[in-house]
Structure formats: C-alpha cells, structure tokens
Backbone of each chain as ProteinMPNN parsed JSONL, in Angstrom:
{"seq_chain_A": "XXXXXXXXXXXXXXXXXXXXXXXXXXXXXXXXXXXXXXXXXXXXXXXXXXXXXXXXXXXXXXXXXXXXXXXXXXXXXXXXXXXXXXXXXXXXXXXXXXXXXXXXXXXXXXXXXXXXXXXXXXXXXXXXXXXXXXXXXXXXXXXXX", "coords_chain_A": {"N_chain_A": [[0.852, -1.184, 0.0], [0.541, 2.212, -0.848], [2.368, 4.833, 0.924], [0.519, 7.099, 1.525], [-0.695, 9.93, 1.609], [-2.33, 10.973, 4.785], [-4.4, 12.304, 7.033], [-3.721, 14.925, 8.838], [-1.08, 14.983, 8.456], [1.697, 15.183, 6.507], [4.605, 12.684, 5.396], [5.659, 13.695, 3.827], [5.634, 16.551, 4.852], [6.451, 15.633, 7.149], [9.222, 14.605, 7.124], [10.662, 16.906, 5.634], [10.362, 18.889, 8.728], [12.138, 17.647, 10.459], [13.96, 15.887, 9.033], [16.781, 16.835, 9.476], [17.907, 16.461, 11.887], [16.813, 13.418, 12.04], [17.213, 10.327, 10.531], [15.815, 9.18, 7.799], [14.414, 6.794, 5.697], [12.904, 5.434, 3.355], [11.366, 2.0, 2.242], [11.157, 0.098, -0.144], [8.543, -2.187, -0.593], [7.274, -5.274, -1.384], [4.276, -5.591, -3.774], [1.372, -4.34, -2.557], [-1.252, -4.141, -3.827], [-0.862, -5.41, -6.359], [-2.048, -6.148, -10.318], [-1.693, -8.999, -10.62], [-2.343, -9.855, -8.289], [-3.191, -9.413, -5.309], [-5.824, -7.278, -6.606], [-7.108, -4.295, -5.797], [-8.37, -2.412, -7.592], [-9.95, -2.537, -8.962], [-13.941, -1.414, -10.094], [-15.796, -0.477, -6.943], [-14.334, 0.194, -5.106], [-11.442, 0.769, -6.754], [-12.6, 3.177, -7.864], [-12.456, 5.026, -5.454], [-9.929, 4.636, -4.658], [-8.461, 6.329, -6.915], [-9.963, 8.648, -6.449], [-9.581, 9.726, -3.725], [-6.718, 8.299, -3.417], [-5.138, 9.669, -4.763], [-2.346, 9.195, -5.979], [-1.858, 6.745, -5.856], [-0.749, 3.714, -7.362], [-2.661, 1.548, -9.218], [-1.96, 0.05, -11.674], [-0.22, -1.629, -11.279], [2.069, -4.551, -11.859], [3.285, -7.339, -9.925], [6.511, -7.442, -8.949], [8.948, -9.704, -11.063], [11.277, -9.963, -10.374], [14.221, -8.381, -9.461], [15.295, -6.804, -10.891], [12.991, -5.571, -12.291], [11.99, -5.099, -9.846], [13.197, -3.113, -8.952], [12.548, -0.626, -10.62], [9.745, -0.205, -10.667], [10.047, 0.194, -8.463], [11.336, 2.787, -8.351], [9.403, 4.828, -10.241], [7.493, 4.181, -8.228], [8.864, 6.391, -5.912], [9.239, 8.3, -7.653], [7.053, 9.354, -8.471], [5.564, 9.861, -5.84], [7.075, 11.463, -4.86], [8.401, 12.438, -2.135], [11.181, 12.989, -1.482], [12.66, 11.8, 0.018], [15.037, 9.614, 0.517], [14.611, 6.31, -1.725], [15.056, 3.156, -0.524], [15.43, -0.407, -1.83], [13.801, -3.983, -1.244], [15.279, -7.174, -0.876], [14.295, -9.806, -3.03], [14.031, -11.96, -1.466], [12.1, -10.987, -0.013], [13.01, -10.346, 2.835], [13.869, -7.909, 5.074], [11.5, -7.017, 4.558], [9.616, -9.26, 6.191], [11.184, -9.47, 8.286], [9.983, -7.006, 9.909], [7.553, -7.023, 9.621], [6.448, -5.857, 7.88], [4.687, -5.489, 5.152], [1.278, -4.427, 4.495], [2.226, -1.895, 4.852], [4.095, 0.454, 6.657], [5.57, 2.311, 9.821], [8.372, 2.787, 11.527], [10.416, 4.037, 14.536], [13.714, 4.184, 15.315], [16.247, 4.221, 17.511], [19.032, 5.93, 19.306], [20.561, 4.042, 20.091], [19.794, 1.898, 18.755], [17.47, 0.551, 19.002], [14.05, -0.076, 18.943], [11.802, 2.852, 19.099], [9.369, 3.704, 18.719], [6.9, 1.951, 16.953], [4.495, 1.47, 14.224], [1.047, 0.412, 14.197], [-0.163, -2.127, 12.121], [-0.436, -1.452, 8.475], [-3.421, -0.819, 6.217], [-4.374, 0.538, 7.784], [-3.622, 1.316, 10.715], [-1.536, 2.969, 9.926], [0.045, 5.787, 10.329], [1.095, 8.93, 10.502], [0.995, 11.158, 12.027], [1.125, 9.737, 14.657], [3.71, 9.23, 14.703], [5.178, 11.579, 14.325], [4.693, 12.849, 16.774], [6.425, 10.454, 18.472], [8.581, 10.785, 17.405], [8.774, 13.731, 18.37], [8.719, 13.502, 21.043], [10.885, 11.609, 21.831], [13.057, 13.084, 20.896], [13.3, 15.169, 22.048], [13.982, 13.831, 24.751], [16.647, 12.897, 23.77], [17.677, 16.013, 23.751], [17.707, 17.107, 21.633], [16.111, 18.951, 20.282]], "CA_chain_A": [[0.0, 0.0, 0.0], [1.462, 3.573, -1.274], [2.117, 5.359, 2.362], [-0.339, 8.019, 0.629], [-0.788, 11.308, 2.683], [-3.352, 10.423, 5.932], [-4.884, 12.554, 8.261], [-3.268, 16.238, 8.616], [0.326, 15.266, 9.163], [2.35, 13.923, 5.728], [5.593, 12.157, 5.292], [6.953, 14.736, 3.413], [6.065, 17.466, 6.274], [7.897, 14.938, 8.514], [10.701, 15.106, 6.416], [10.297, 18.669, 6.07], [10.418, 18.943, 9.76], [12.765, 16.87, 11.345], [15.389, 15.399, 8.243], [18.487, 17.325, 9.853], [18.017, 15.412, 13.252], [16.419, 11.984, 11.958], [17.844, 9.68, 8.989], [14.346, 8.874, 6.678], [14.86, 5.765, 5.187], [11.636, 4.904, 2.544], [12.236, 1.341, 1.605], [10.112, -0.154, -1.239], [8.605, -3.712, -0.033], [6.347, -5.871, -2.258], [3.492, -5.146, -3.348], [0.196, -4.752, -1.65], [-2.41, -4.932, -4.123], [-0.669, -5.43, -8.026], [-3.208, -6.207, -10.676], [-1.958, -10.316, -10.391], [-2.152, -10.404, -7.131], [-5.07, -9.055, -4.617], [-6.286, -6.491, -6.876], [-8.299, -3.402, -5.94], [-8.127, -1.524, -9.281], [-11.749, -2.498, -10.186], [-15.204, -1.603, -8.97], [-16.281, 0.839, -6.304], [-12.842, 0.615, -5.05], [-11.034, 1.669, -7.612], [-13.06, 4.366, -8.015], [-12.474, 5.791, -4.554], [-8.517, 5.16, -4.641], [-8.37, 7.525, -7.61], [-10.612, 10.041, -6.298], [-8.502, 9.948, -2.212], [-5.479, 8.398, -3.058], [-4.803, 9.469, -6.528], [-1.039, 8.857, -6.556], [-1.57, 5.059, -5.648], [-1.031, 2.623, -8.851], [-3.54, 0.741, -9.843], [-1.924, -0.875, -12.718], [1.499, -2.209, -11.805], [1.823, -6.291, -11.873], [3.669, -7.554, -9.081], [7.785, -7.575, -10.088], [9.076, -10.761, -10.191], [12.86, -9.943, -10.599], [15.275, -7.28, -8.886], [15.609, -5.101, -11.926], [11.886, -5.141, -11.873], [11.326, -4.542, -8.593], [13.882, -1.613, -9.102], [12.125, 0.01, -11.745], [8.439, 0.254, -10.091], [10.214, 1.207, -7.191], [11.928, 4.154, -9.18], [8.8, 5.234, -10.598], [6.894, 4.962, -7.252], [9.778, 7.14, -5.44], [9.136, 9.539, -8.58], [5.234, 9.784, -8.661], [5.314, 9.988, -4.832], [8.333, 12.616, -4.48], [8.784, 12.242, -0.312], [12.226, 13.51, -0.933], [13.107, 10.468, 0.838], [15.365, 8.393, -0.463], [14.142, 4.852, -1.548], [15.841, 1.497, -0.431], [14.711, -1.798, -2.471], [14.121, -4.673, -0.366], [15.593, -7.936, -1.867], [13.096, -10.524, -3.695], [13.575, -12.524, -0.65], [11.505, -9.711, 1.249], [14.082, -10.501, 4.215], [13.579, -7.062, 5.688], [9.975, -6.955, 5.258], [9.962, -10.331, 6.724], [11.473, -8.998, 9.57], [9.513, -6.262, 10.257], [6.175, -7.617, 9.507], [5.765, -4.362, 7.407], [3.564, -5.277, 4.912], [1.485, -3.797, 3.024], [3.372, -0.691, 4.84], [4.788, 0.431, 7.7], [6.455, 2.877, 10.404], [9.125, 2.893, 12.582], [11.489, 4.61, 14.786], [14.824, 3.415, 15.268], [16.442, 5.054, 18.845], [20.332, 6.079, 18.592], [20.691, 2.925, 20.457], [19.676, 0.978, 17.236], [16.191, 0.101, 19.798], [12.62, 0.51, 18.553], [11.433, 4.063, 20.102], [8.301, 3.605, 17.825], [6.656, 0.901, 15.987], [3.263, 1.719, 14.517], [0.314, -1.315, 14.038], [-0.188, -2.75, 10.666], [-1.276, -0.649, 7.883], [-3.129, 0.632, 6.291], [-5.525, 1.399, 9.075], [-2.92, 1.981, 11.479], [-0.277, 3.784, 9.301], [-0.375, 7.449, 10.869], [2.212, 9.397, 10.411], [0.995, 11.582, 13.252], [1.809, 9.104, 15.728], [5.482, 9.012, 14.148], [5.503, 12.975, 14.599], [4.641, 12.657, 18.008], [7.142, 9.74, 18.685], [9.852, 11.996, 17.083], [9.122, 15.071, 19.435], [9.214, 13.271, 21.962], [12.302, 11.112, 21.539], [14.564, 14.207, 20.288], [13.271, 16.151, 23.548], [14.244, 12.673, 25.361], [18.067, 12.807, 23.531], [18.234, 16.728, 23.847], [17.968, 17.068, 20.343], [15.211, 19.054, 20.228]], "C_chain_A": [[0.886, 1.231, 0.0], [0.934, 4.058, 0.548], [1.851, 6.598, 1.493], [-0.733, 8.872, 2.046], [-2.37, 10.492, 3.712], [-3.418, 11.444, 7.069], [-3.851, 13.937, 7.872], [-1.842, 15.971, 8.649], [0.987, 14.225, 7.72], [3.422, 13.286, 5.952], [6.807, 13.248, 5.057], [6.906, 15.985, 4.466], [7.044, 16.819, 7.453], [9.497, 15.414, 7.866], [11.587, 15.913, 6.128], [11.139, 19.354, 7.276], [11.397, 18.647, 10.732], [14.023, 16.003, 10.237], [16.923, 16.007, 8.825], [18.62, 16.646, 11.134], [17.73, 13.986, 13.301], [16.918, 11.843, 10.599], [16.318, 9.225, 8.675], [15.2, 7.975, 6.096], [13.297, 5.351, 4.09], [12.118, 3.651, 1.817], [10.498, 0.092, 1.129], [10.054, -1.94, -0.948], [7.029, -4.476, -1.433], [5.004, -5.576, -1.598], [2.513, -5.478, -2.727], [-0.839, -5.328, -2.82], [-2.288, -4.37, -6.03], [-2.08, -5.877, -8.233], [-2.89, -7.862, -11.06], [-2.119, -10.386, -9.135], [-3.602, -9.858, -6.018], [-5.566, -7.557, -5.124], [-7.258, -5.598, -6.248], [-8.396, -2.101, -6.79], [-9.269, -1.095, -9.691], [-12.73, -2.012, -9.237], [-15.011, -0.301, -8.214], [-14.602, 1.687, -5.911], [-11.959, 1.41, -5.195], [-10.983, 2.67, -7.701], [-12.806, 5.541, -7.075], [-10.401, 5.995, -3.996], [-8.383, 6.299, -5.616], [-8.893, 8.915, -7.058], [-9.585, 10.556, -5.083], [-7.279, 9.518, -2.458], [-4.81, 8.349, -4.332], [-2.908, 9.346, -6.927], [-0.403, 7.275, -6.288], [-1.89, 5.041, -7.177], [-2.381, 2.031, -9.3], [-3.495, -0.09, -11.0], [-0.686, -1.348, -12.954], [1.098, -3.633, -11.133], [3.2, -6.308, -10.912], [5.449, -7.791, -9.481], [8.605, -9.208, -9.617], [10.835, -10.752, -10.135], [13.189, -9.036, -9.893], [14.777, -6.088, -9.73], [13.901, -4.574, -12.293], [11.245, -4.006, -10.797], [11.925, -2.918, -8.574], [13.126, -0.497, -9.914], [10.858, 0.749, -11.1], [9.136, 0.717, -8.852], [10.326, 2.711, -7.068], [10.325, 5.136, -9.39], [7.72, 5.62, -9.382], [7.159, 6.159, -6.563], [9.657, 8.599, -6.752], [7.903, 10.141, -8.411], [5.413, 10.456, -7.239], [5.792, 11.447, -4.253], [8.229, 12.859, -3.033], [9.827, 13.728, -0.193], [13.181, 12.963, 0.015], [13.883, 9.685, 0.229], [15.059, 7.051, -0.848], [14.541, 3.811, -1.428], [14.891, 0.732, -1.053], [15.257, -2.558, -1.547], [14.178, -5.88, -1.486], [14.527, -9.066, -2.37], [12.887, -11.381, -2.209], [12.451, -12.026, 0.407], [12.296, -10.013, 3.183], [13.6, -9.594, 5.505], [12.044, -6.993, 5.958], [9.159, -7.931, 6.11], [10.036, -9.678, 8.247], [10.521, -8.0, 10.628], [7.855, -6.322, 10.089], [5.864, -6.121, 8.813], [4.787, -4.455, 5.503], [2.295, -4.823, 5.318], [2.174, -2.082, 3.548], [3.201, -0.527, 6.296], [5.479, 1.333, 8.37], [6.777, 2.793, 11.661], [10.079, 3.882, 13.056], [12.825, 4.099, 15.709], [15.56, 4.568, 16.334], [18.241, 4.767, 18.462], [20.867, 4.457, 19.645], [20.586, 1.222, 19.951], [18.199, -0.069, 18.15], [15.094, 0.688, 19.122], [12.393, 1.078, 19.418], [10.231, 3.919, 19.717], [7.939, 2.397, 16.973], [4.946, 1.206, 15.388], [2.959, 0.485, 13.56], [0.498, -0.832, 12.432], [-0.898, -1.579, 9.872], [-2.096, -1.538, 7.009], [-4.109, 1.464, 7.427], [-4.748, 2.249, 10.199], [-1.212, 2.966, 10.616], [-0.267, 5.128, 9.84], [0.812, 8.279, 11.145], [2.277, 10.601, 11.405], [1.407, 10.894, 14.816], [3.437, 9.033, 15.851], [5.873, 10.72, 14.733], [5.647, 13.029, 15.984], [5.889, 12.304, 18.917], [8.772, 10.491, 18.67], [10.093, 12.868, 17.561], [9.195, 14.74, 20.304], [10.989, 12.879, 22.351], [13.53, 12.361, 21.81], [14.314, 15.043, 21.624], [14.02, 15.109, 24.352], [16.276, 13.372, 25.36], [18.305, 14.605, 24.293], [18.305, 16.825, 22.676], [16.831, 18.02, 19.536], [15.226, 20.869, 18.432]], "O_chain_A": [[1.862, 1.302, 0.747], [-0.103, 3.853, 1.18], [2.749, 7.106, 0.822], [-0.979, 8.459, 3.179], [-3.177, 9.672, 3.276], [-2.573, 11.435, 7.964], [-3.282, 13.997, 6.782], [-1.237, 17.0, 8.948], [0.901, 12.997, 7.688], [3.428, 13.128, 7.173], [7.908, 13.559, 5.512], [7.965, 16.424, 4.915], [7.902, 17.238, 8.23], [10.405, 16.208, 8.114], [12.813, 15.869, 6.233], [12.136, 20.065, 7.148], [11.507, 19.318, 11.758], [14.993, 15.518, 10.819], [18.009, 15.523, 8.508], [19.759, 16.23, 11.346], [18.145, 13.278, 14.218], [17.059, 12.717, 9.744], [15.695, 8.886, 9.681], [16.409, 8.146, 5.944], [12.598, 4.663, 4.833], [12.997, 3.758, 0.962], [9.495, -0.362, 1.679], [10.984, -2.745, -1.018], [6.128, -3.903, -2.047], [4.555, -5.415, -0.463], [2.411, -6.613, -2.262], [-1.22, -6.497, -2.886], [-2.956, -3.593, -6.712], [-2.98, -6.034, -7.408], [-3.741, -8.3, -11.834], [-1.922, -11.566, -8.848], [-4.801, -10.059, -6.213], [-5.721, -6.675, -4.279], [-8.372, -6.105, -6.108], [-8.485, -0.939, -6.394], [-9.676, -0.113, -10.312], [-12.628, -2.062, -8.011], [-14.352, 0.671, -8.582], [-14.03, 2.754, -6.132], [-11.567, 2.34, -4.491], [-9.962, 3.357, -7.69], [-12.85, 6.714, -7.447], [-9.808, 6.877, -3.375], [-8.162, 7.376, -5.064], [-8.351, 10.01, -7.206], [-8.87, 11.543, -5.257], [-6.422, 10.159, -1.85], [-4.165, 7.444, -4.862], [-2.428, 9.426, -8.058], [0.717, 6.775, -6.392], [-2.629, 5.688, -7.917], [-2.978, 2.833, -10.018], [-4.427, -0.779, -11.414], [-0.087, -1.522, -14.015], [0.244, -3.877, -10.28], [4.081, -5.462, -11.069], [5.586, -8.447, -10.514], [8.8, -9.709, -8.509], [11.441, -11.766, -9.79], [12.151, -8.574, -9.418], [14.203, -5.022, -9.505], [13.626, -3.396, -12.522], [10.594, -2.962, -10.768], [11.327, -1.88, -8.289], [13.346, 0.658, -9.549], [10.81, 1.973, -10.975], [8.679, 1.697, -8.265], [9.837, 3.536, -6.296], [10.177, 6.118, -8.663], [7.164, 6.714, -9.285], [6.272, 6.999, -6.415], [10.045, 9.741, -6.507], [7.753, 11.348, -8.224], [5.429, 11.686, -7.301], [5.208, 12.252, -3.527], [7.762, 13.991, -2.903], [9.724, 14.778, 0.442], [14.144, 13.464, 0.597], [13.417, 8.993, -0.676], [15.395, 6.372, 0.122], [14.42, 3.188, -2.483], [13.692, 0.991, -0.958], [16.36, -2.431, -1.014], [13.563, -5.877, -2.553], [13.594, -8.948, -1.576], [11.741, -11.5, -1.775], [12.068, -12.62, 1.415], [11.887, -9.796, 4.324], [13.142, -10.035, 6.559], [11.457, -6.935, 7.039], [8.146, -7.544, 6.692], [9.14, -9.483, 9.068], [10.379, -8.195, 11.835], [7.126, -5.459, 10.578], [5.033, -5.363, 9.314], [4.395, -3.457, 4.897], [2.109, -4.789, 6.534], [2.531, -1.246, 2.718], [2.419, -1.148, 7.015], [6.458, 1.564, 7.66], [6.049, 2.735, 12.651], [10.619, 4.604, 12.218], [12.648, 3.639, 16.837], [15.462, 5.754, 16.019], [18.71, 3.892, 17.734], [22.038, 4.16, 19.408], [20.947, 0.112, 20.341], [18.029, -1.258, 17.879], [15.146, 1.855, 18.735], [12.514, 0.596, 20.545], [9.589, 4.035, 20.761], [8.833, 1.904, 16.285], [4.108, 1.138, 16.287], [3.638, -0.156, 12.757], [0.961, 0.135, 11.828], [-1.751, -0.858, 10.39], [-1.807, -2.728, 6.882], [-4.364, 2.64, 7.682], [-5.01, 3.397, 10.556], [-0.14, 3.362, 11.075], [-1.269, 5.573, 9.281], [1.419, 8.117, 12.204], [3.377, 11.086, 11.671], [1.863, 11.469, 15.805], [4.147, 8.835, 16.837], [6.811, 10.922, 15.504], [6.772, 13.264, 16.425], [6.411, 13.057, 19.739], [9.667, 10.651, 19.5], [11.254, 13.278, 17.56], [9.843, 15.519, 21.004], [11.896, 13.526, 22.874], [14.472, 12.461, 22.596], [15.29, 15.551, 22.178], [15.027, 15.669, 24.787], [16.935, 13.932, 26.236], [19.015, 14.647, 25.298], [19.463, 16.507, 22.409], [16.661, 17.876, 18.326], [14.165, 21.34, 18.022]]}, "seq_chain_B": "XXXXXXXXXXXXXXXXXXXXXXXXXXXXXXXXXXXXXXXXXXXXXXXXXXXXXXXXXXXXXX", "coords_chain_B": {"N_chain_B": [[8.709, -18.612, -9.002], [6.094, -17.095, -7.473], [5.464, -14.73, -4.631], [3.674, -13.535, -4.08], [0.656, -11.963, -2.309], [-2.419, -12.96, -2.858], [-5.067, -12.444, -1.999], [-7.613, -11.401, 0.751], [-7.554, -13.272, 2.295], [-5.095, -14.415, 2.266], [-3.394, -12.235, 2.938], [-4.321, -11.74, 5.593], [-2.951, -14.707, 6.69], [-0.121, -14.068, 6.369], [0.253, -11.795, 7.645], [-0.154, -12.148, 10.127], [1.733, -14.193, 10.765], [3.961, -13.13, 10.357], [3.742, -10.703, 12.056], [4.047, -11.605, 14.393], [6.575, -12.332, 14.996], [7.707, -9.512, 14.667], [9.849, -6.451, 15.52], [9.395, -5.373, 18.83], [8.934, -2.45, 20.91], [11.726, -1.233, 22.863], [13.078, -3.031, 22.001], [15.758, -4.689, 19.91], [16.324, -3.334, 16.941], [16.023, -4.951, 14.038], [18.824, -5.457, 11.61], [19.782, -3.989, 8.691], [20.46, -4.149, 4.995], [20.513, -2.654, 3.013], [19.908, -1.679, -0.848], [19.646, 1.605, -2.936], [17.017, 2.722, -5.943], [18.5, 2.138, -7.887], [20.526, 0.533, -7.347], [22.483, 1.489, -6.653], [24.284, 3.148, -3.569], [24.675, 1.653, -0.788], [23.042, 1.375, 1.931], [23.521, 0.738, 5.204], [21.38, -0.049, 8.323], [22.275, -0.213, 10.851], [24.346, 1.654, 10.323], [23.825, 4.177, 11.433], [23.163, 4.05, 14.53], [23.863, 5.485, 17.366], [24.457, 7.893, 16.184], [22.281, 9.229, 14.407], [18.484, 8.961, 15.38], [16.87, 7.024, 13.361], [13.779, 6.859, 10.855], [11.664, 4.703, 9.811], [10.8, 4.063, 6.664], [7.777, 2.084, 5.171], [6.626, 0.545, 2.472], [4.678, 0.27, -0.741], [4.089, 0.66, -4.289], [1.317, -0.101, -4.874]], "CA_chain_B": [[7.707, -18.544, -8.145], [5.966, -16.04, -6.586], [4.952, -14.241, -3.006], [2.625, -12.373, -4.016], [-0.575, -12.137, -2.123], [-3.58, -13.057, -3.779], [-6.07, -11.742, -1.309], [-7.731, -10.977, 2.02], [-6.945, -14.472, 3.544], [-3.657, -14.62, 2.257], [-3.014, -11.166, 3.71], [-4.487, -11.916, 7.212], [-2.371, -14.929, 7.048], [0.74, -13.391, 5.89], [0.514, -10.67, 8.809], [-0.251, -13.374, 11.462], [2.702, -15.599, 10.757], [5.165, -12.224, 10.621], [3.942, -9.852, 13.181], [4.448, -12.481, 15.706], [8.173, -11.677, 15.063], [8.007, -7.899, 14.283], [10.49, -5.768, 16.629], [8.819, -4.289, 19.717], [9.554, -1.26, 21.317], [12.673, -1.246, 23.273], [13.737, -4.382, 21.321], [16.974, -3.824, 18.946], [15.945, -3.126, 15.482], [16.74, -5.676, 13.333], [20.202, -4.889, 10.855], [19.993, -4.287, 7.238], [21.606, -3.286, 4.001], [19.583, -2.163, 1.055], [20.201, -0.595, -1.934], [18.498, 2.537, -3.641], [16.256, 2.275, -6.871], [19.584, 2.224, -8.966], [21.122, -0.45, -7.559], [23.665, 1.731, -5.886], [24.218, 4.211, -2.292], [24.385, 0.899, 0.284], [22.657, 1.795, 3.126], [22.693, -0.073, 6.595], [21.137, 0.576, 9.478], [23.83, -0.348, 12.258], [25.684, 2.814, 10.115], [23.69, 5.52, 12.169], [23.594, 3.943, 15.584], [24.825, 6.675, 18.152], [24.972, 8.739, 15.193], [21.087, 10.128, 14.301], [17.317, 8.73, 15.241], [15.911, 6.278, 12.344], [12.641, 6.548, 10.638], [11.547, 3.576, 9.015], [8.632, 4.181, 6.338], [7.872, 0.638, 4.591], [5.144, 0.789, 1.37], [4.745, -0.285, -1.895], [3.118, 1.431, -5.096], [-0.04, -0.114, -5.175]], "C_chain_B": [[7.497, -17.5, -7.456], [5.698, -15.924, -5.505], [4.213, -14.01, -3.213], [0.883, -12.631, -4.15], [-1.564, -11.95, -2.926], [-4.797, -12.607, -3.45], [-6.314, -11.561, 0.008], [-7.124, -12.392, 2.724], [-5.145, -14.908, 3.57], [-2.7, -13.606, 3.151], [-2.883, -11.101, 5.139], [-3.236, -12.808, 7.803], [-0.713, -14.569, 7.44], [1.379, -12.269, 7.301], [0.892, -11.247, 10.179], [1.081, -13.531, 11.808], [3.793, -14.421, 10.94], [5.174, -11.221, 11.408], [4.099, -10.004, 14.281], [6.055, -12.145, 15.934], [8.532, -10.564, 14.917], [8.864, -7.004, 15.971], [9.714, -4.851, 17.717], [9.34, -2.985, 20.377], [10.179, -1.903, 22.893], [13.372, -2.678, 22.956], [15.088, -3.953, 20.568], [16.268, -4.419, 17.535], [16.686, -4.082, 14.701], [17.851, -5.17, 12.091], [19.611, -5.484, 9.808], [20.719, -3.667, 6.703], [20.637, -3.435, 2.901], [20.363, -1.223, 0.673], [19.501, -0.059, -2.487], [17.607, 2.021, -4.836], [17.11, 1.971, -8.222], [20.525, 1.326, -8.676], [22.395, 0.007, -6.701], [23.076, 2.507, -4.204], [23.759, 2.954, -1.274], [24.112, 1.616, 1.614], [22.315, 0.515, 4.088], [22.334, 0.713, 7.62], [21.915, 0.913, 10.887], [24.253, 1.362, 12.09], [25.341, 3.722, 11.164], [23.482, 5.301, 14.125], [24.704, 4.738, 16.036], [25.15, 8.161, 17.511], [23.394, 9.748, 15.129], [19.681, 8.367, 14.336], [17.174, 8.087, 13.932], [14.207, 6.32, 12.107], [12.762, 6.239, 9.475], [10.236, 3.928, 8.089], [8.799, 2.989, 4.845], [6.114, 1.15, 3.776], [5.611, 0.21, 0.18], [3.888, 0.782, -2.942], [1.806, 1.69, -4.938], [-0.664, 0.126, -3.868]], "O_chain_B": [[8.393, -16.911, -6.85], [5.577, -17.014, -4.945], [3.455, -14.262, -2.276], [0.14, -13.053, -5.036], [-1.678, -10.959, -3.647], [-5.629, -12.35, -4.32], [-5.289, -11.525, 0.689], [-6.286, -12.384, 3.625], [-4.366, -15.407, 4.382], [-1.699, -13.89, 3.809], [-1.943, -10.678, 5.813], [-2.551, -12.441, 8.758], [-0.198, -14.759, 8.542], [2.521, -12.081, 7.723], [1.782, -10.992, 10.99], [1.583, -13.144, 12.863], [4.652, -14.73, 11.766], [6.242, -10.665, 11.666], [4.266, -9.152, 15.155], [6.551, -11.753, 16.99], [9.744, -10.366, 15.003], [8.453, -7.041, 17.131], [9.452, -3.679, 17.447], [10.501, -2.703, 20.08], [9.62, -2.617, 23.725], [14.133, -3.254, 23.734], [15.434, -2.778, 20.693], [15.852, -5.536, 17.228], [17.917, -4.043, 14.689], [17.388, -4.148, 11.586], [19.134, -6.609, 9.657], [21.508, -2.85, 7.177], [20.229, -4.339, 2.172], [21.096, -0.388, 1.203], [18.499, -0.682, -2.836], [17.396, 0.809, -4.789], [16.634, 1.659, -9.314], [21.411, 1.139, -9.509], [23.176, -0.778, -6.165], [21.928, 2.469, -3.761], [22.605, 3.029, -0.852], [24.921, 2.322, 2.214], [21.432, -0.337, 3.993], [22.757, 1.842, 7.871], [22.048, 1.892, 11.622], [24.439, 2.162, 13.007], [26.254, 4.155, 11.868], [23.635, 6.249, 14.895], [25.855, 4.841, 15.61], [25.749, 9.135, 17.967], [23.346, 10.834, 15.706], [19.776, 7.288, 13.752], [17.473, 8.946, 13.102], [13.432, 5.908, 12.97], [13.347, 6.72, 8.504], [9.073, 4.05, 8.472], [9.579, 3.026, 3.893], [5.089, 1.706, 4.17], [6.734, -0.275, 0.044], [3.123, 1.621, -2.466], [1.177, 2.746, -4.865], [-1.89, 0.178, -3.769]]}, "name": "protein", "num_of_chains": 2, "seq": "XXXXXXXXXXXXXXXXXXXXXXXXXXXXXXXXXXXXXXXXXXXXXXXXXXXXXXXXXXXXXXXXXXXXXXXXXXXXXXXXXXXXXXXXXXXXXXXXXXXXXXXXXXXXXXXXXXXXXXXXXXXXXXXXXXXXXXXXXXXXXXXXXXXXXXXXXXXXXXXXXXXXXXXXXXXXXXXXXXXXXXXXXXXXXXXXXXXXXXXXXXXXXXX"}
C-alpha cells in the first residue's frame, strides 16, 4: 500500500520537519495490491482510490525480478516525491519479513539501534501523526530538540 | 515462483505468521543493508547507531 498522505500530518512534512536530526529511510517492499495479485483496481474501489489516493497505482503487476522490482520502485519514489530516499528490499523480502511491514509500515529506530516507535499494521494503522509525536518526543528525550 | 498475495486471507495470514516476530519497542531493530532504486548508495542501518534517530517508512506502489 502507497504510504499516501493520511490525516493532517504527511511524510513529506515529517521530512520537512525533522530530516536534519532523523535519517528517513523509505524502503520499497512488495506489493500490496498489483493487478496479479489481490487487486483493488476495479469496482467501487477503484473508483475511490483515484478520487482519495490518486497517486496510488492501480496498474502495476507484481515484479518478479530485482531489476523489476527496481524500476516500479523508481517510478513509485518519482510519482510519490517524499524527498526520501528509496531502499529496495531484496526478492527474498528478508527485511519486510522482519519487520512484519507489509502492506506498509512505520518505525522509529532510537540512537541505540532500539525501537522508540513501531506503529500497528497498515493501512488502518499507518499514521504518520503518531510518528511525529514519537519523534518530538524522543529528540526532547536525547536533547535534540 | 511467486509471493505475491492473492487476497484478504492470504493477507491476514501473511501478517499473522510475521507480526508475531516484528520488533517491539525497546527491542533492537533488526540490521539491514539495502540498496536505492539504482542499484547503488548501500545503506545499513547499524551505520547511524549513536549517530542520528531512524525513521523507518515501509510501502509499496499499489
């Protein structure tokens, strides 16, 4: 699932906000819902990603190679423009694996290399206000403020 | 062969079976190394330990 703007607080205002004190990491994990795989392209659906989350896909097929996966990643990281840089995760999904971060995901990573933040599964819980939060706190925490 | 979920039950399961292992808070973040959309600029995570705060933001296109 495209981490598509939610609620008053985006990604890229985070980024905005707080990039000279936090490292942003955006890292491109397989997808949620290509058009082989659990499509919602068609139907009412459809209709209502375009209208709210008009910079989600709707018509990329799931990649089954690297240089694939590289490519739609590229193009998401373009459409999207964060300003974030984008890591590819490897076909094995290793990382996303790890992080149970399908279909997307945020965390915050404490200079202690400790989860300060973990937020639930998206896309219901994706909220990038909770991350803002997490982040003013924290950096008040370090002195970093 | 592919991963790639085919729908809601695959999804539910999918989440099940890996958020049972997902890093909790005050856990240590699991270590990686990815590379950008070009194949180059290795990035791990270890690198910024002690160094700057991490935020993780995990998505896909669709």
């Amino acid at each position: 699932m495209t981490p598509f703007v939610r609620g008053t607080v985006s990604l890229h205002d985070l980024y905005e906000k707080y990039n000279d004190r936090v490292q942003f990491l955006s890292i491109y994990i397989r997808e949620a819902h290509p058009v082989d795989g659990w499509w919602l392209g068609k139907g009412l659906f459809g209709k209502m990603l375009d209208r709210f989350a008009s910079k989600a896909a709707t018509d990329v097929y799931d990649p089954q190679t690297m240089a694939e996966r590289r490519q739609v990643a590229r193009q998401c990281s373009t459409t999207l423009s964060y300003g974030i840089r984008t890591y590819v995760d490897e076909m094995n999904d290793a990382v996303n694996q790890a992080y149970a971060a399908w279909p997307t995901r945020l965390y915050l990573v404490g200079l202690d290399a400790r989860i300060v933040y973990g937020g639930g599964l998206g896309p219901y819980d994706f909220k990038p206000a909770k991350l803002d939060a997490a982040i003013k706190s924290y950096l008040n925490q370090i002195g970093a403020r | 062969m592919t991963n790639t979920i085919k729908n809601f039950k695959e999804a539910k399961r999918w989440q099940k079976r890996h958020n049972a292992h997902a890093p909790q808070i005050g856990e240590l973040a699991p270590d990686f190394e990815l590379r950008d959309v070009e194949g180059n600029h290795p990035v791990r995570l270890s690198n910024f330990q002690g160094q700057k705060p991490v935020a993780l933001v995990f998505g896909s296109f669709t």
